[in-house]
N, C-alpha and C positions, 0 to 999 in steps of 0.2 A: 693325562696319561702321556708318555712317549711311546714314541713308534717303537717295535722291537726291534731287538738284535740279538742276531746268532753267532756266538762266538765260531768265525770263521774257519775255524780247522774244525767243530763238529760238522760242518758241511762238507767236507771233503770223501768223505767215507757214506758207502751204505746204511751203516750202522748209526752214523748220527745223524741222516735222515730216518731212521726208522724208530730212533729214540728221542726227536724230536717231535714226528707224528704222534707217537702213543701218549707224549706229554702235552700236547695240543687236544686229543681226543678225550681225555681225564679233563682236562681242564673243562671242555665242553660240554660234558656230559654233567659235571660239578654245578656248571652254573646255569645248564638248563633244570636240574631236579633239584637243587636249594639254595638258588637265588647270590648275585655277587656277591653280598659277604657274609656270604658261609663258604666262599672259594678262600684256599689259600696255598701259601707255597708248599706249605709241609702236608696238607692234606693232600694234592696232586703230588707229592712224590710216592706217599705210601701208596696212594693208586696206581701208578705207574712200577711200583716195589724201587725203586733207586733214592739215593739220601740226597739229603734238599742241595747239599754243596752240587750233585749231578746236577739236578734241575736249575741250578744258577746259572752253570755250565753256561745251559742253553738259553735261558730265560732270566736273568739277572733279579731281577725284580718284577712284583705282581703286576703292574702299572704294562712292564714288558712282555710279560705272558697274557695278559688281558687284550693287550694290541695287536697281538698275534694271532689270538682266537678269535675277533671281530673280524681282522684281515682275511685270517682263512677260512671265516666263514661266509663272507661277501664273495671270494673268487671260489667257493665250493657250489653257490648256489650261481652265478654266471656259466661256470662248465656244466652244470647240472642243466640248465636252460639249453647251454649250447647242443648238446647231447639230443635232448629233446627235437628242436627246429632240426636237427639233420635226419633222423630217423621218420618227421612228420612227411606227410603225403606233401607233394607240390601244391596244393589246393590252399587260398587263404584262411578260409573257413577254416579247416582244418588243422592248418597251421596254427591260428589264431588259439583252437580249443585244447590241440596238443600241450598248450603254455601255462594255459589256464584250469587243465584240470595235472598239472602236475604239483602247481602251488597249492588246488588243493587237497590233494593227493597228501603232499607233504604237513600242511597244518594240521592233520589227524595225527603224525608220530607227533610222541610226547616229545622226544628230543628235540625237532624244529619249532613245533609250538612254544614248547617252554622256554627256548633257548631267545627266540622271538620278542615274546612277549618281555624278556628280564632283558636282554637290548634296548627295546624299545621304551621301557619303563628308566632304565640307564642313559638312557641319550637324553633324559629331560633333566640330570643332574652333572651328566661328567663331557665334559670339549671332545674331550677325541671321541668318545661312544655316540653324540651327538653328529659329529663329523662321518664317521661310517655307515652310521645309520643314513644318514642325508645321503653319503654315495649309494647306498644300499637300493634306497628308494628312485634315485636319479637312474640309475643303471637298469630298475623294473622298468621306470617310466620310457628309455628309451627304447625300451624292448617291445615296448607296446605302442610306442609309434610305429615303428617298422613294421609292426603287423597289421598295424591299423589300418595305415597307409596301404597294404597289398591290399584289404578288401574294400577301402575308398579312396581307390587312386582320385591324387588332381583336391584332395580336401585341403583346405585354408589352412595353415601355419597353426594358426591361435586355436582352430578348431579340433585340431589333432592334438596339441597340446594339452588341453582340455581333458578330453577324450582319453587321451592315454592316463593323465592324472584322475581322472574319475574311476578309472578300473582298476588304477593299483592301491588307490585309498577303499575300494569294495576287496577286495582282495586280501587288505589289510584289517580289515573291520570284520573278517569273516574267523578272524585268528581266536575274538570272544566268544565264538559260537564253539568253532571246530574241535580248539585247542584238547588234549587229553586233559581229564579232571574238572572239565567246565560243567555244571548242571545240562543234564539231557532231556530236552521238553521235546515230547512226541509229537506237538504241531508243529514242529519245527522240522522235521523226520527229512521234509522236499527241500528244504534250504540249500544245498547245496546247489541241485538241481534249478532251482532257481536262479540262483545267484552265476549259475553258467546262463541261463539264458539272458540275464538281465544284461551281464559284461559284453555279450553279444551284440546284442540292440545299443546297449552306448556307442561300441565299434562302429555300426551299422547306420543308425539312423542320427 
């Protein structure tokens, strides 16, 4: 895939920020409920109601609007975090659990899970879906050192490292359980709850 691009005079005006959003948000909603290739350009126009030359417009080719919606989905979910740590209490703990029940908060809507899971199943085939998803993860992982660290100041480089890669791979493996559509098994009912306390204790101990 190549990176996108916006043909520069739709960016000038409100209007081709706001019809660049709704073809970004079609697009997203496309490939979290059936899967990349059942996305396409002409299906995201009639979603959007404008004809495909519009959405070329902005989005040239699928390749271009696919890199777009990985992009804007990696800095939707970084502001989404940041939102989070400023509203949380000053307390690490706290802070720590604010981050963590917000991913999984989010892995219950269909639209994050689904959208998740088809990235992540995308990054084992396509460069650049593999590339975003790597920053995706690199960007969790650093988010969970920083918290780490509040509540074990003074912890070893390699051990924090660790430690934050452990939580965001538990975090990520909780996307089988959670996701909307997954088989619902009633011993499993505390799992979430669990897997808050477990992320903890990695932090922790």
């Amino acid at each position: 895939m190549h990176k996108h691009t916006l043909n520069k005079a739709s960016q000038t005006t409100d209007k081709g920020y706001e019809r660049a959003g709704a073809i970004l948000a079609a697009a997203r909603a496309m490939l979290a409920e059936q899967g990349f290739a059942a996305l396409s350009m002409r299906g995201v126009a009639q979603q959007v109601g404008c004809s495909l030359s519009t959405l070329q417009h902005y989005f040239p080719s699928k390749d271009d609007l696919m890199a777009a919606v990985l992009t804007a989905t990696f800095d939707n979910y970084q502001a989404a975090i940041d939102a989070r740590l400023q509203a949380a209490p000053t307390a690490a703990k706290a802070r720590f659990l604010a981050v963590i029940d917000y991913f999984l908060d989010d892995l219950r809507t269909p639209a994050s899970s689904g959208l998740l899971l088809e990235i992540a199943a995308l990054a084992t085939r396509d460069p650049f879906a593999a590339r975003v998803y790597d920053q995706m993860m690199t960007r969790a992982r650093r988010t969970m050192r920083k918290l780490i660290i509040e509540l074990k100041p003074g912890l070893a480089p390699d051990a924090l490292e660790l430690r934050a890669a452990l939580v965001v791979a538990q975090l990520h493996g909780m996307m089988v359980f959670l996701a909307q559509g997954r088989p619902a098994h009633r011993e499993l009912a505390t799992l979430p709850a669990a897997a808050r306390a477990a992320m903890l204790a990695i932090a922790l101990d």
